[in-house]
N, C-alpha and C positions, 0 to 999 in steps of 0.2 A: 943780392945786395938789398932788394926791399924788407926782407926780414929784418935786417939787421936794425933799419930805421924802426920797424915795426918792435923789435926788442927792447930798443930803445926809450921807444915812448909807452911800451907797459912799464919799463923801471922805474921811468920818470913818474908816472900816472900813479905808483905805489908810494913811490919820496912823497910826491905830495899828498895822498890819500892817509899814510901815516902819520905826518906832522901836523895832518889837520884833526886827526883825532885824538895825538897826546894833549895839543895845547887848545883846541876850542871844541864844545860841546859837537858831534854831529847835527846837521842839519835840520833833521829829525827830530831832537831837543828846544827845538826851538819854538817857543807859545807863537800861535799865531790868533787872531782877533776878527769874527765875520761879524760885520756892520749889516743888518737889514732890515726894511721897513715892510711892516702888513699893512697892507691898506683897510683890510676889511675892520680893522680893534685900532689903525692908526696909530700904533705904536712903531719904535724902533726896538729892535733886539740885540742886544751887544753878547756873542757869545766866545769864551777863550777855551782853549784846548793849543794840545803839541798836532804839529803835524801827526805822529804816529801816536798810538796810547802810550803816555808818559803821565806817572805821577809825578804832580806837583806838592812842594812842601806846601805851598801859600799861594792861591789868587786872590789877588782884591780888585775891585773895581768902583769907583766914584765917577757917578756921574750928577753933577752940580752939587748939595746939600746930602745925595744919599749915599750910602757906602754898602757894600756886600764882600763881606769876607769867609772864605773856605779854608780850611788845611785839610792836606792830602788827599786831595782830589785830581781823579781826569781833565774835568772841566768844569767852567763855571757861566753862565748867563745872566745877565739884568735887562731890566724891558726900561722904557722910557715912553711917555706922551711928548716931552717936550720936543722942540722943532730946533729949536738950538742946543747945544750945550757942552761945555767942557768935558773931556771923556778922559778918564789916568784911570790906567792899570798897571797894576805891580804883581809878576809873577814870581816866585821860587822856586827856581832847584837846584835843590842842595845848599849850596852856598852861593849860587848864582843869582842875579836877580836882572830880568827882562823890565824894561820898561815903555811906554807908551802915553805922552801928553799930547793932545789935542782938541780943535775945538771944527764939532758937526753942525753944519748947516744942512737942513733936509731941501728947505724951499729957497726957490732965487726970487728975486725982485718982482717979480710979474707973477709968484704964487703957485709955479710950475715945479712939479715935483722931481727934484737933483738932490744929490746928494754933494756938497762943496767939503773940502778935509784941509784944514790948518793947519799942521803942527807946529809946536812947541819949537821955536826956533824962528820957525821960514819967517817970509815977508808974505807969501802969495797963498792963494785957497787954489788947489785942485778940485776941479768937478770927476764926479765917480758917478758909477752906475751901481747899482742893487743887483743883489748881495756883494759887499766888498769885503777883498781879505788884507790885515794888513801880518806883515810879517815885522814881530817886535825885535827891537834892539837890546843889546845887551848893554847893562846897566856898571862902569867902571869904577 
């Protein structure tokens, strides 16, 4: 009798495994974004890549006044001095397109080093820890 549940929920586990790979990219596909600060050059580093090696058609990345754009590439990085600043990244593939607005706060009130994350939408700041990953959404 346990097998039979046990056959059941491999069937089940393939329906869904199937359908998730006709109609949305695997997991894998998906650009992800590590936010980190060096203390020692006091920069932050914003770097983009897929989970697995995926080429991308397009990264771009804007953070405040500056913009860096790649096609077909793995991955792409920009560094930063500033201590605040709006962060948009736009990735491609294929026809797809990830996206990511926000705004980085390094330091809190008192001058102590957090990393605080806004996005594009909320009402409230998250405080984060270094290196943080963010996993981007796909763009409708």
């Amino acid at each position: 009798m346990p097998y039979k549940y046990l056959s059941l929920g491999v069937v089940f586990f393939l329906f869904i495994l199937t359908g998730c790979t006709e109609n949305q990219p695997p997991l894998s596909g998906i650009p992800t974004i590590l936010i980190d600060y060096i203390e020692e050059t006091e920069e932050t580093k914003i770097f983009i890549r897929g989970i697995d090696d995926r080429l991308f058609s397009n990264i771009t990345i804007r953070i405040k006044d500056e913009s860096l754009e790649e096609n077909y590439t793995y991955e792409s990085h920009m560094s930063t001095s500033l201590e605040a600043f709006l962060l948009h990244v736009s990735v491609w593939d294929k026809q797809k397109e990830y996206e990511y607005k926000g705004t980085i706060r390094l330091f809190d009130d008192d001058g102590e080093m957090k990393m605080y994350i806004k996005k594009s939408g909320d009402n409230h700041e998250v405080e984060k820890t270094f290196p943080h990953k963010i996993i981007m959404e796909r763009k409708e």
